[in-house]
MARTOR-381391 format. One record per atom (N, C-alpha, C): residue in three letters; y, x, z. Coordinates in steps of 0.001 Angstrom, whole numbers, plus 500000, padded with zeros to 6 digits. Layout:
BEGIN
ALAYXZ;...
//
This chain:
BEGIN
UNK762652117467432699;UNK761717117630431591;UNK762071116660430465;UNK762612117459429198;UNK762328116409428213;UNK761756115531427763;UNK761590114168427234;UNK760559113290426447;UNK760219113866425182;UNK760545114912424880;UNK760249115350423328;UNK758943116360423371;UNK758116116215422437;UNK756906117021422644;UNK757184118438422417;UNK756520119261423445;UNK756724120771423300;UNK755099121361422398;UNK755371122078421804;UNK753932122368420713;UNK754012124083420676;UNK753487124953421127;UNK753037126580420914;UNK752077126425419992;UNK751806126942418808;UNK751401127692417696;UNK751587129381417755;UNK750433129475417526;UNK749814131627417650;UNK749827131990416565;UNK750284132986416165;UNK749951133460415018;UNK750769132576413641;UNK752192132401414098;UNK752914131447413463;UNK754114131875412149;UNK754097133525412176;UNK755147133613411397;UNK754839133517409967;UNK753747133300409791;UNK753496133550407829;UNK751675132197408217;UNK751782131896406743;UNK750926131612406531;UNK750614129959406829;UNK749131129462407216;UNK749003128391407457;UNK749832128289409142;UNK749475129181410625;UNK750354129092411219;UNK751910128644411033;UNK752629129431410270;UNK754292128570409674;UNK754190127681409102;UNK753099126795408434;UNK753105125640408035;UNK752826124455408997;UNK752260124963409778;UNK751667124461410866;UNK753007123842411815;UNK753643124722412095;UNK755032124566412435;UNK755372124151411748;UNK755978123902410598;UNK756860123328409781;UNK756711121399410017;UNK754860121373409638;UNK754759120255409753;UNK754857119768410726;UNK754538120332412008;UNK754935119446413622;UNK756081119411414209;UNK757248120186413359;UNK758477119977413445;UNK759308119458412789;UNK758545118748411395;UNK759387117469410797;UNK758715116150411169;UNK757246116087412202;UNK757186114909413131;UNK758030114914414498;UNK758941115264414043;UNK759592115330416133;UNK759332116134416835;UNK758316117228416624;UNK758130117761417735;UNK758808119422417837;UNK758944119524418845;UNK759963121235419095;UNK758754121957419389;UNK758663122617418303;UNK757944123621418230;UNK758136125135418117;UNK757451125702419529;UNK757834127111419728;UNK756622127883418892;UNK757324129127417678;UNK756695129675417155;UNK755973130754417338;UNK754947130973417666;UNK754694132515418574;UNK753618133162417504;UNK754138134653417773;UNK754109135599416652;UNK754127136964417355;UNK752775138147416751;UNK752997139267417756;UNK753856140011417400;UNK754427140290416527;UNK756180140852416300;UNK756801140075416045;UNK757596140453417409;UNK759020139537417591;UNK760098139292416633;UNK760050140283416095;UNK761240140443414978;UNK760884139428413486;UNK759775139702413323;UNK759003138649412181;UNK759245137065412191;UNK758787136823413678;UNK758715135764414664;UNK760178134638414293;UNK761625135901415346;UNK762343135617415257;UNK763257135072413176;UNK762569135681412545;UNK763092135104411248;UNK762511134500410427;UNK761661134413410917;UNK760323133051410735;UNK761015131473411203;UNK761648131106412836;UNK762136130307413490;UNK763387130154412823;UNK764087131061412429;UNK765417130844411933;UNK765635130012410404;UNK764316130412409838;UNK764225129988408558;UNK764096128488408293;UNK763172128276409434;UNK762782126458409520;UNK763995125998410632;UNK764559126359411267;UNK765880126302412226;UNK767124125599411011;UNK766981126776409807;UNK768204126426408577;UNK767428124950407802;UNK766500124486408137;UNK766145123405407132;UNK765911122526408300;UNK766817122472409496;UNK766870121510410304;UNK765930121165411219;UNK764979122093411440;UNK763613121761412284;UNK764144122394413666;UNK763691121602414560;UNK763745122238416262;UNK762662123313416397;UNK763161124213416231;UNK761572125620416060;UNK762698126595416924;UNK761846126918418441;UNK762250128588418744;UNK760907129684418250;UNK761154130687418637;UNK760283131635418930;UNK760236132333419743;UNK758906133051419713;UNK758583133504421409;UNK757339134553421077;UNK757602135567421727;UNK756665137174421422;UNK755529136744421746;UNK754041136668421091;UNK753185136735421706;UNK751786137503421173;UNK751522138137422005;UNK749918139014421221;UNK748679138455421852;UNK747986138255420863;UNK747263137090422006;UNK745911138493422474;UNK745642139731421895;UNK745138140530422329;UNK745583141601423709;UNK746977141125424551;UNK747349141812425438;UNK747669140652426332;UNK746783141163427426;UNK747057140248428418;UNK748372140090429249;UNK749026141176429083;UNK750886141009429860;UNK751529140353428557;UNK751429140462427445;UNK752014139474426794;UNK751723138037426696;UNK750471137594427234;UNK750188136766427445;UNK750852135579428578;UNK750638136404429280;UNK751181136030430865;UNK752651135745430606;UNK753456136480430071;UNK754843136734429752;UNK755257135505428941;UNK754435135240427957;UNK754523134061427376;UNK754374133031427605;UNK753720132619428896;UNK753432131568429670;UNK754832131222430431;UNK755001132213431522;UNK756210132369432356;UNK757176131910431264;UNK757514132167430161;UNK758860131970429526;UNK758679130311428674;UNK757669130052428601;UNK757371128169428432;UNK758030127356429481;UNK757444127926430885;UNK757468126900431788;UNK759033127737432140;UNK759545128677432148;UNK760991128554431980;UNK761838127681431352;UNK761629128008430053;UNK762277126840429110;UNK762184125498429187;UNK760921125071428882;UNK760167123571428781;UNK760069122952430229;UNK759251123915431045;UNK757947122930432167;UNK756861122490432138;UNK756808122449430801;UNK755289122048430521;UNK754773122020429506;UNK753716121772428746;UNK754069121723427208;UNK752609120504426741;UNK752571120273425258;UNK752158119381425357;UNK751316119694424087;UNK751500120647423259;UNK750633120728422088;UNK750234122167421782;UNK749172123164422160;UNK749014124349421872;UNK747662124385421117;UNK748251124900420234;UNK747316125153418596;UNK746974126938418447;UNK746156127058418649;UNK745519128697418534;UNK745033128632417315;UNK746204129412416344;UNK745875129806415235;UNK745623131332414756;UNK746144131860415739;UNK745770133301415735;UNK744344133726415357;UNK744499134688414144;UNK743131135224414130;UNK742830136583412857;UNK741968137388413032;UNK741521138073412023;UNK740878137987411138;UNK740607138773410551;UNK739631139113408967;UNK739510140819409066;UNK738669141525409438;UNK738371143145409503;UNK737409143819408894;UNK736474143022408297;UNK735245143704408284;UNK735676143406406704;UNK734406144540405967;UNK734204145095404577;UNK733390144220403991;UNK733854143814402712;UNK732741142411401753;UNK732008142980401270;UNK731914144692401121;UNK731183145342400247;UNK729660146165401633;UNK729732145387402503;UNK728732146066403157;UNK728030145073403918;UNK726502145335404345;UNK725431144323404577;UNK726034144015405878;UNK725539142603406620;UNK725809141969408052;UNK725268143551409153;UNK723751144146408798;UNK723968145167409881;UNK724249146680409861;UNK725301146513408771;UNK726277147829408308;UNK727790147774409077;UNK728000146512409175;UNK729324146273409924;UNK729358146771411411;UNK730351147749411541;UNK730905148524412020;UNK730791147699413895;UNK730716148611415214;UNK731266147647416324;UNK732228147433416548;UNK733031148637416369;UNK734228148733416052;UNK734735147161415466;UNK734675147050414181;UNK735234145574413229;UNK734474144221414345;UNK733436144246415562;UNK732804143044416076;UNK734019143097416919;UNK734082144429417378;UNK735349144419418966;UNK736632143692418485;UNK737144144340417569;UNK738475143938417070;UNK738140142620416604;UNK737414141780416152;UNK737156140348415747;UNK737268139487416820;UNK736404140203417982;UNK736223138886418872;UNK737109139166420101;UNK737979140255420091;UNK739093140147420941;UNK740926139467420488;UNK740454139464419531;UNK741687138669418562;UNK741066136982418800;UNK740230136885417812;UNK739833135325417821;UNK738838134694418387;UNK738138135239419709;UNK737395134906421255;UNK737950134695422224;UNK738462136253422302;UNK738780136427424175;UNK740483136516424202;UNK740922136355423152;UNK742755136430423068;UNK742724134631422947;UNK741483133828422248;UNK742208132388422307;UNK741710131791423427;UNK740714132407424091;UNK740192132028425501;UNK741107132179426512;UNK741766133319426682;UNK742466134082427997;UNK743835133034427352;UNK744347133244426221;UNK745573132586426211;UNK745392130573426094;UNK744732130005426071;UNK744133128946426546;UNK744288128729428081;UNK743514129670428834;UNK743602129618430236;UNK745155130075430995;UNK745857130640430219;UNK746999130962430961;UNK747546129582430645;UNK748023128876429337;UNK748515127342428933;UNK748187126211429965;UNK746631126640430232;UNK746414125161430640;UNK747527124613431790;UNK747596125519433040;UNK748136124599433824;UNK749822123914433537;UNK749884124393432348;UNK751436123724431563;UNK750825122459430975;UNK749643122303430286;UNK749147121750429017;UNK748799120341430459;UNK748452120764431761;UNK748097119678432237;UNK749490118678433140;UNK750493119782433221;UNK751931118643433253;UNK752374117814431575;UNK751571117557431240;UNK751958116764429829;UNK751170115380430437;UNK751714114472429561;UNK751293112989429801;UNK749888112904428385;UNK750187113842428112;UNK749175113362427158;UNK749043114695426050;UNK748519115607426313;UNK748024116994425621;UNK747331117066424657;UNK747198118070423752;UNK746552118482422998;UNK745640120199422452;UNK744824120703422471;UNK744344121648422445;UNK743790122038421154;UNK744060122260420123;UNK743490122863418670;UNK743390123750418256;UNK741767124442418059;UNK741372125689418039;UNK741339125982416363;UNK741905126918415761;UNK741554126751414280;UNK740388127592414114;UNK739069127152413337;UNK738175127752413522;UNK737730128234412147;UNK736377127928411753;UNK736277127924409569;UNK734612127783410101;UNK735001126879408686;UNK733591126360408364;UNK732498127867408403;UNK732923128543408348;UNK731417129614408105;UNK731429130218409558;UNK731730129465410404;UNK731299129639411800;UNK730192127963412071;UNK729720127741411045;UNK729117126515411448;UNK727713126836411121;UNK726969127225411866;UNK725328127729412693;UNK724578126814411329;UNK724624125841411022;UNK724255124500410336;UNK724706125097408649;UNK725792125301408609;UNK725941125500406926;UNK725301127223406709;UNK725399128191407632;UNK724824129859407279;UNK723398129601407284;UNK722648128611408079;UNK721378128331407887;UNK720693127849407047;UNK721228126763405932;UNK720979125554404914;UNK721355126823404103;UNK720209126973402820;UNK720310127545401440;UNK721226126550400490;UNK720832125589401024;UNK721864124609400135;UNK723029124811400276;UNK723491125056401192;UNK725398125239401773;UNK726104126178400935;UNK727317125489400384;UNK727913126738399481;UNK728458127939400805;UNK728116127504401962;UNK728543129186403084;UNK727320129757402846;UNK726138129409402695;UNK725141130057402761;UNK724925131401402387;UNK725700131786401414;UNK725794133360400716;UNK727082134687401596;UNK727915133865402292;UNK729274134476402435;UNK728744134789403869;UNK728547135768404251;UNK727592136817405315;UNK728579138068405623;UNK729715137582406785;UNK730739138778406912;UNK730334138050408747;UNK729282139158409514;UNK728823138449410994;UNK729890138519411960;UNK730888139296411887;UNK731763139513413035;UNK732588138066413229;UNK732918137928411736;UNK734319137060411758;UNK733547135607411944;UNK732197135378411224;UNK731681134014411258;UNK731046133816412811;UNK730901134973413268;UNK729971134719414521;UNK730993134350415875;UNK732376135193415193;UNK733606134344416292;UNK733887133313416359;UNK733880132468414773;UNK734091131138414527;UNK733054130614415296;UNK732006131002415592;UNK730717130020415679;UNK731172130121417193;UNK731557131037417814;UNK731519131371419440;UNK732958130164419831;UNK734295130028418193;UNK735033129379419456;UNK734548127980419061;UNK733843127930418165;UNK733458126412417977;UNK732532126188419783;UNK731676126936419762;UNK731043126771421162;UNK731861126707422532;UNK732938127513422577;UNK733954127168423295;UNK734850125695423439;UNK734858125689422455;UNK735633124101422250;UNK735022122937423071;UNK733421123145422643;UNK732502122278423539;UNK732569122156424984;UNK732941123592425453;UNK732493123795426892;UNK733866122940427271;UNK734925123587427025;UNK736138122993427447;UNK736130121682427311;UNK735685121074426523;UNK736271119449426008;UNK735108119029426763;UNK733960119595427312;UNK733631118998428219;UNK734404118714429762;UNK734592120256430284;UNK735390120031431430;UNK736935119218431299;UNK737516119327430188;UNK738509118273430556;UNK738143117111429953;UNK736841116119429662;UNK736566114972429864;UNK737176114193430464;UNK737783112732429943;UNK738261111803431323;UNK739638112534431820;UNK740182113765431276;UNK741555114258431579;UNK742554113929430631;UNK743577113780430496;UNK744760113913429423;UNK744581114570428555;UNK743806115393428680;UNK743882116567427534;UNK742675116523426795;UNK742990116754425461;UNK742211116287423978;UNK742107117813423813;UNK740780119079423079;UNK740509119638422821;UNK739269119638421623;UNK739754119962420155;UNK739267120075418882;UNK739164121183418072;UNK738467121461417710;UNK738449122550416894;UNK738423122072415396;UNK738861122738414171;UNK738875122757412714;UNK739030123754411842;UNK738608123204411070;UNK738465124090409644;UNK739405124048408720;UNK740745124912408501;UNK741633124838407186;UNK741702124041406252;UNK740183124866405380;UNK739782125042403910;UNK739976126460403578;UNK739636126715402571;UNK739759128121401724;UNK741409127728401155;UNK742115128472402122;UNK743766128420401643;UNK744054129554401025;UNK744832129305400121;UNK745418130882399670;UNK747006131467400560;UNK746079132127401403;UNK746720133218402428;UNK746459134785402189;UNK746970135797403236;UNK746691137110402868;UNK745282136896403481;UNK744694136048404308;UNK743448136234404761;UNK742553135168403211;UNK742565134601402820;UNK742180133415402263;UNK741907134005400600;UNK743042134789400116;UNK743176135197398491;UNK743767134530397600;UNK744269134591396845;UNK744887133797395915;UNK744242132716394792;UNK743035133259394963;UNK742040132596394201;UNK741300131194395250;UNK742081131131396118;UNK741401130169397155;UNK741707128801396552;UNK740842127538396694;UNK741089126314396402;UNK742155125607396879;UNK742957125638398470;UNK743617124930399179;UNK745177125450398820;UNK746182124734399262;UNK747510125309399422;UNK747665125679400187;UNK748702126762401040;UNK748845126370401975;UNK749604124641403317;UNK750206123975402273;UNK750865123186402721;UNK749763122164403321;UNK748289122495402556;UNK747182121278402788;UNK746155122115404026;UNK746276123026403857;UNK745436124118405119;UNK746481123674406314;UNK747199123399406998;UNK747891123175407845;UNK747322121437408569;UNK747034120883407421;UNK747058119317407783;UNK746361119068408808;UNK745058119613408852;UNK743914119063409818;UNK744656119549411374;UNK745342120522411542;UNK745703121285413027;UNK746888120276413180;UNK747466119685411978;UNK749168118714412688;UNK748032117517412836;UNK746752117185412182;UNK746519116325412266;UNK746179116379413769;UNK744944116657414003;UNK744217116977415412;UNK745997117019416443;UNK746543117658416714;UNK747641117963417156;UNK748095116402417794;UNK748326115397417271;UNK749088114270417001;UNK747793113187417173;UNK746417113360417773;UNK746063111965417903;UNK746057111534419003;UNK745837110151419296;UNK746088109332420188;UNK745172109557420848;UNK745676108465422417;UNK744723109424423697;UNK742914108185423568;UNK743291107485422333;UNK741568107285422000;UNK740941108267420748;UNK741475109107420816;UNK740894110029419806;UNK739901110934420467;UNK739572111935419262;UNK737946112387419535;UNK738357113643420691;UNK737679113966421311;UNK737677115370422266;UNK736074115836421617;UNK736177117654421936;UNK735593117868421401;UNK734380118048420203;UNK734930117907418816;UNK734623117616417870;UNK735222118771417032;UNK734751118798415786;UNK734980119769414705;UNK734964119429413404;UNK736501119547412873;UNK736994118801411906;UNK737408119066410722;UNK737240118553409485;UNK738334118657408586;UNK738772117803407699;UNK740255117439407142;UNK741082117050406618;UNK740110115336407260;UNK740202115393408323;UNK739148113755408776;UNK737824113778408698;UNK737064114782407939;UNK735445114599408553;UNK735044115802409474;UNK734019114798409911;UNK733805115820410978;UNK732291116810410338;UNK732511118128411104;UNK731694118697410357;UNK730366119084411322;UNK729145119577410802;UNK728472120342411538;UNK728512121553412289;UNK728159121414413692;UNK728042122903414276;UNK727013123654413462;
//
């Protein structure tokens, strides 16, 4: 087993995911890029590969459970273990032009099997890699308008932005984060959840406040703290936010 940190990132070929990579692979760390087309994936890795970064890639859908599994098996092939998995994978489905109980089940299913039960199930296949590490990390990327606390407060600039599928997943893995970072308490392993910012991505818009180069920070941040750092908590760019 190498001394060099092994890091999986979901949902890595475009966007804050590839930045995400970029940045934990100009701190040292070999970071495998995982992406549900392979082909994307693969020239995604090659690209940060030509600017000198240790980046493979590796097929992964985090909505199919044999790709899941498949992706596990081919870590502990390569690596043995790994030491930094960042679930960035996620959607945006539902219509801005229609009320919270106009949205479709259809757009709830497809929401919370992408960014629920695809970062749950692929979480649980990681762990027993994530627990041969000397010192792990678990980072859920989540968004502030999954925070129960800002959709409630009239004051909150989320207070107006009412899309239930996608905020109510955020809110579910923020609740997840809890459960876990409880059970691995007192273990090696650090589990956090965070918030971007409003990046300009294909999910985000161009009109968004953040870069992408600054939407990445909080997940290399969380990623990279020390084993007195926070477990379960919910973060951004360093503050912590409300559930």
């Amino acid at each position: 087993m190498s001394d060099r940190r092994v890091a999986l990132v979901t949902g890595a070929n475009k966007g804050i995911g590839l930045e995400t990579v970029r940045q934990l692979a100009k701190q040292g760390v070999h970071v495998v890029l995982a992406s549900r087309d392979a082909g994307k994936g693969e020239s995604a890795a090659k690209s940060l590969a030509a600017e000198g970064l240790q980046v493979e890639s590796l097929q992964l859908d985090v909505t199919d459970s044999a790709s899941i599994a498949r992706a596990a098996s081919e870590i502990e092939k390569r690596h043995g273990h790994l030491d930094i998995l960042v679930n960035n994978a996620g959607i945006f489905v539902e219509k801005l032009d229609r009320k919270p109980s106009e949205q479709t089940i259809e757009s709830w299913r497809q929401t919370f099997d992408a960014n629920v039960f695809g970062l749950i199930e692929v979480t649980q296949a990681f762990l027993p890699l994530l627990r041969k590490s000397k010192s792990a990390r678990i980072v859920n990327v989540s968004s502030r308008l999954g925070s129960i606390t800002d959709q409630a407060d009239p004051n909150s600039p989320y207070f107006d932005f009412k899309v239930p599928a996608y905020n109510v997943s955020k809110s579910a893995v923020n609740a997840w984060t809890v459960q876990l970072a409880h059970e691995l308490r007192g273990s090696r392993i650090k589990v956090n959840t965070i918030h971007p910012g409003h990046v300009k991505t294909d999910m985000g818009g161009a009109n968004a406040a953040m870069e992408i180069v600054d939407g990445a920070r909080t997940s290399v941040e969380l990623s990279l703290i020390p084993d007195d750092g926070p477990n379960g908590g919910y973060f951004h760019l360093g503050e912590r936010l409300p559930w």
